[in-house]
Backbone as ProteinMPNN parsed JSONL, in Angstrom:
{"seq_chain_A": "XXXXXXXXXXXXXXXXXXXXXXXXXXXXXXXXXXXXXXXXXXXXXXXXXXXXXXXXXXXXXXXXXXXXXXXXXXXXXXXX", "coords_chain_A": {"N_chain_A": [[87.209, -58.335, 8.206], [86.762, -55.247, 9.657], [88.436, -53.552, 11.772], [88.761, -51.152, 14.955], [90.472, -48.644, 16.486], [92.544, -46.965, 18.801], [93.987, -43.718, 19.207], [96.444, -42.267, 20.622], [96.926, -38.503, 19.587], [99.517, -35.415, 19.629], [98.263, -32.097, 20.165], [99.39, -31.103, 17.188], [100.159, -32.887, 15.744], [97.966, -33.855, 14.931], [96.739, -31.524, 13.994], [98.145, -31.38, 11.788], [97.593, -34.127, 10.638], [94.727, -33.748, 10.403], [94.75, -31.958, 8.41], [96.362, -32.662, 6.169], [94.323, -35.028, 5.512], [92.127, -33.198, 4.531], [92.883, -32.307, 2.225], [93.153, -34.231, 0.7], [90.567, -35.198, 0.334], [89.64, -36.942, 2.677], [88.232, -38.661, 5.344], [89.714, -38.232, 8.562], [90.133, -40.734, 9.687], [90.286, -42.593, 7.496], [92.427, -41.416, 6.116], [94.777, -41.614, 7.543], [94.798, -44.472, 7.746], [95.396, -44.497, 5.097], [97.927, -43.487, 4.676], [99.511, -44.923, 6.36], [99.551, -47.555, 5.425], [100.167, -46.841, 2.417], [103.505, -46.104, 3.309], [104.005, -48.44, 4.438], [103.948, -50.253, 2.135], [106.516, -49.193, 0.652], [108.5, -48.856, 2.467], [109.19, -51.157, 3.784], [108.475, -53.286, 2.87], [109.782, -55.436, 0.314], [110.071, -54.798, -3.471], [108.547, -57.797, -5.96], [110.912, -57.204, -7.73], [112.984, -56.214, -6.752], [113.487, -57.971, -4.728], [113.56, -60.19, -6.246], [116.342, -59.298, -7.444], [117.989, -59.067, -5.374], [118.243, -61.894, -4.249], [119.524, -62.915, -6.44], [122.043, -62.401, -6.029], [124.682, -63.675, -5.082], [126.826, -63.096, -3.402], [125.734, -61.478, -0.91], [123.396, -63.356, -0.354], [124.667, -65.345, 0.999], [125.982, -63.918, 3.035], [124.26, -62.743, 4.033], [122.514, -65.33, 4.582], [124.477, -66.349, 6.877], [124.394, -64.17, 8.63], [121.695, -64.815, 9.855], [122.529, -67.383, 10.894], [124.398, -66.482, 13.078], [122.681, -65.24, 14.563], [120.825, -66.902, 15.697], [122.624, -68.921, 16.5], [123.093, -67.201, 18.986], [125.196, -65.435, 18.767], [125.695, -62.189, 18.615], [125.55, -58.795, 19.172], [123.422, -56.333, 20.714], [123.489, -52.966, 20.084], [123.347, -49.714, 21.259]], "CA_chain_A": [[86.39, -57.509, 9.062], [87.621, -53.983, 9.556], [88.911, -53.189, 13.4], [88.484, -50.254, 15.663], [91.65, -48.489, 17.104], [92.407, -45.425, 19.838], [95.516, -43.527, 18.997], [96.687, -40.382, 21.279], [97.745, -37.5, 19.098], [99.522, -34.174, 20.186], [97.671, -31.099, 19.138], [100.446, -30.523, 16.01], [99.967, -34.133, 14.71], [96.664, -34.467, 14.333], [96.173, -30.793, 13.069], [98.842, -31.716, 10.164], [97.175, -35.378, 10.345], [93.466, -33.088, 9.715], [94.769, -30.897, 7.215], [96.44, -33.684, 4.99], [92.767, -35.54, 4.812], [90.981, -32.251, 4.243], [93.828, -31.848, 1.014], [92.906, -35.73, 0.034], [88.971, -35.427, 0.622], [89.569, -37.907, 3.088], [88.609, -38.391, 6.718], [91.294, -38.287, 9.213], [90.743, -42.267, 9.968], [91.092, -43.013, 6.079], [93.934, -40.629, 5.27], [95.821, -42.565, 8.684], [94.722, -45.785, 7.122], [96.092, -44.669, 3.66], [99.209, -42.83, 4.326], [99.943, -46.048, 6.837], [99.952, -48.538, 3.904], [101.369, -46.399, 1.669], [104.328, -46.298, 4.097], [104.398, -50.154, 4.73], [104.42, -50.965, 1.421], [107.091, -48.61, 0.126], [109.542, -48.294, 3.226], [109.098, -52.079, 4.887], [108.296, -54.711, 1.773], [110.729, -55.552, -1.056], [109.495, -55.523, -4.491], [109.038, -58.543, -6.64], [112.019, -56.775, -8.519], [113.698, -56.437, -5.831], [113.755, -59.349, -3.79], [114.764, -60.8, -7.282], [117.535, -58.626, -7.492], [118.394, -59.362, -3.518], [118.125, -63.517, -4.8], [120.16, -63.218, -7.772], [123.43, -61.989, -5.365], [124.674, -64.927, -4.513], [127.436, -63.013, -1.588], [124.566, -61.188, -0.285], [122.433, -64.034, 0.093], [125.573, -65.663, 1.6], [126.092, -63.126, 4.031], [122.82, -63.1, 5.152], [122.239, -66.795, 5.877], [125.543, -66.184, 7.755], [124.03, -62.945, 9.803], [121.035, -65.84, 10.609], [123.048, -68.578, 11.279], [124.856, -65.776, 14.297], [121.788, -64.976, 15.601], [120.471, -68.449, 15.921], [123.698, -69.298, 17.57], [123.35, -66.428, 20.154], [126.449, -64.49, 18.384], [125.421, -61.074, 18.186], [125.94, -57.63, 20.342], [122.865, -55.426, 20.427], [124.221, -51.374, 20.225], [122.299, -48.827, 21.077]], "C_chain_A": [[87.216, -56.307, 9.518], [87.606, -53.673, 11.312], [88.89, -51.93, 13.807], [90.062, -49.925, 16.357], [91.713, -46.887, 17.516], [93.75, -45.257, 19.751], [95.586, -42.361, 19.864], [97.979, -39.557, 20.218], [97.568, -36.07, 19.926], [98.785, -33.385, 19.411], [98.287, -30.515, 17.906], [100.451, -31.579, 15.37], [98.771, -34.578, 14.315], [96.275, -32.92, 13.642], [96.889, -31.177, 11.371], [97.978, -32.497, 9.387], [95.451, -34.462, 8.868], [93.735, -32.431, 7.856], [95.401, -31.586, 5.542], [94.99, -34.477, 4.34], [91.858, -34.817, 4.537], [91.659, -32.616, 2.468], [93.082, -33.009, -0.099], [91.63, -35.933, 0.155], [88.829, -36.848, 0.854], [88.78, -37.53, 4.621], [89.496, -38.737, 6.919], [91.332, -40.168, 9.243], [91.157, -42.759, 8.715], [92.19, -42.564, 6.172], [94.95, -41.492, 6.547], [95.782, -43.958, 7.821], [95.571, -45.931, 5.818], [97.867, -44.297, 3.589], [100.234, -44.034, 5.517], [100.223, -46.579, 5.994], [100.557, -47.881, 3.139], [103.159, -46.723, 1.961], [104.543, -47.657, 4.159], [104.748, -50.487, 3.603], [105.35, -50.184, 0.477], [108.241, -48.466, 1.178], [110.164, -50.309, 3.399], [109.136, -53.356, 3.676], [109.269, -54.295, 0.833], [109.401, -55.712, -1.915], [109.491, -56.988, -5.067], [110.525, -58.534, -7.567], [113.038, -57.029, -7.72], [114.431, -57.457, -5.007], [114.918, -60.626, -5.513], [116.288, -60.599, -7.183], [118.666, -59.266, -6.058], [119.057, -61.179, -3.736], [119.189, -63.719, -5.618], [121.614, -62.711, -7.089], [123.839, -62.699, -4.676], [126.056, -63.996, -3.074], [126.511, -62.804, -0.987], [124.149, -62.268, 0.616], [123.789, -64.58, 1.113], [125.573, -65.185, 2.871], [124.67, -62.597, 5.397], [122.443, -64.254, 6.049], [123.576, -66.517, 6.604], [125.043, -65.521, 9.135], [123.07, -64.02, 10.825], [121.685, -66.799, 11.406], [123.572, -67.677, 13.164], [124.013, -65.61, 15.313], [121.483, -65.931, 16.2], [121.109, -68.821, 17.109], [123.63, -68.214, 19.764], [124.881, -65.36, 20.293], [126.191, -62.941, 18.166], [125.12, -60.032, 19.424], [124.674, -56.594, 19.837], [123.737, -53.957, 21.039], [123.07, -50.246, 20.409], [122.675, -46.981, 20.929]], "O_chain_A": [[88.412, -56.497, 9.742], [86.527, -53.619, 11.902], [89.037, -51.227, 12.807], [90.768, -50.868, 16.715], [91.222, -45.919, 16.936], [94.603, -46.1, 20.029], [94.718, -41.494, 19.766], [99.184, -39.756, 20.068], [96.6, -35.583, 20.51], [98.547, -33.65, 18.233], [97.801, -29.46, 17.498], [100.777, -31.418, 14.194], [98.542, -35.493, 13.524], [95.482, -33.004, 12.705], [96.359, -31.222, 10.261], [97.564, -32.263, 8.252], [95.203, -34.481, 7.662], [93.183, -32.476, 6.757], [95.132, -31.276, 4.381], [94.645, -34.534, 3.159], [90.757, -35.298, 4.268], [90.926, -33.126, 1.62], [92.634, -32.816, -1.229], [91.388, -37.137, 0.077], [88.348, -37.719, 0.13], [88.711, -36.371, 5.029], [90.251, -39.369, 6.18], [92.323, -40.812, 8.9], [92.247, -43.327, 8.641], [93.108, -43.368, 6.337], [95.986, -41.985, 6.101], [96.804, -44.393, 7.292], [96.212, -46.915, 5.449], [98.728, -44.672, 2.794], [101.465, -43.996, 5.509], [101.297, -46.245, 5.495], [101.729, -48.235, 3.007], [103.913, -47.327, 1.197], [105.677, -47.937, 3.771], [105.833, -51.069, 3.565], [105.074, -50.429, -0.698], [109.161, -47.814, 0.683], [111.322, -50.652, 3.162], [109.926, -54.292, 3.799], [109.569, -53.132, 0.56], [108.322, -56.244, -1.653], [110.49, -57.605, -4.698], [111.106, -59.534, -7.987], [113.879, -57.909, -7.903], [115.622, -57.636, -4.752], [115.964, -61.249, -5.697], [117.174, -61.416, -6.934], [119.802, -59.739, -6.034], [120.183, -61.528, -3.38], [119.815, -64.772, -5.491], [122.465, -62.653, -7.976], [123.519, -62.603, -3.491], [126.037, -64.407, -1.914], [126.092, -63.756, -0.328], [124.334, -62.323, 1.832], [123.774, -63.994, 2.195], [125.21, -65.897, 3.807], [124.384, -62.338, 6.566], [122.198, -64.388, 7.248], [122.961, -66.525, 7.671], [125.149, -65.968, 10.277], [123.3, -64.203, 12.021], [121.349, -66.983, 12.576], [123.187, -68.159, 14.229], [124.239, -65.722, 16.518], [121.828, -65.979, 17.381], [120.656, -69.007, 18.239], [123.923, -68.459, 20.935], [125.423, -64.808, 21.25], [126.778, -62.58, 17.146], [124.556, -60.38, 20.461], [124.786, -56.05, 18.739], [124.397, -53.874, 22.074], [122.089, -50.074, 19.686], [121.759, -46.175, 20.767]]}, "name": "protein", "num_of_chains": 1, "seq": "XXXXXXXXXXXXXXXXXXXXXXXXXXXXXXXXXXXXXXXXXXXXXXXXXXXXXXXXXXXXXXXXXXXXXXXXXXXXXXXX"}
């Protein structure tokens, strides 16, 4: 079921926002909807390739369950 959502844009992000979904003979809520996902699944998800790749490194993986294991514990310094 598709959801309803209220975003506040400045007047310089939503004219860009406009002028990208005029370009894409989109409306503005599609072209947000599309250039969102796009974004998620290109910045935020591993590929299947990838994650292979990520799998198949056995320090890596090492070093990772390690990083978990720290957190878990309560070993770790947020920096800001």
């Amino acid at each position: 079921m598709a959801k309803t959502i209220t975003i506040r844009l400045d007047d310089d992000t939503y004219e860009i926002l406009r002028r990208a979904a005029d370009g894409e003979r989109r409306s503005i809520s599609n072209f947000i909807e599309y250039a969102s996902l796009s974004y998620v699944t290109r910045e935020v998800y591993a590929s299947n390739g990838e994650m292979r790749e990520i799998l198949e490194n056995e320090s890596l993986v090492k070093s990772l369950k390690k990083g978990l294991d720290d957190v878990r514990k309560g070993r770790y310094t947020v920096v800001g």
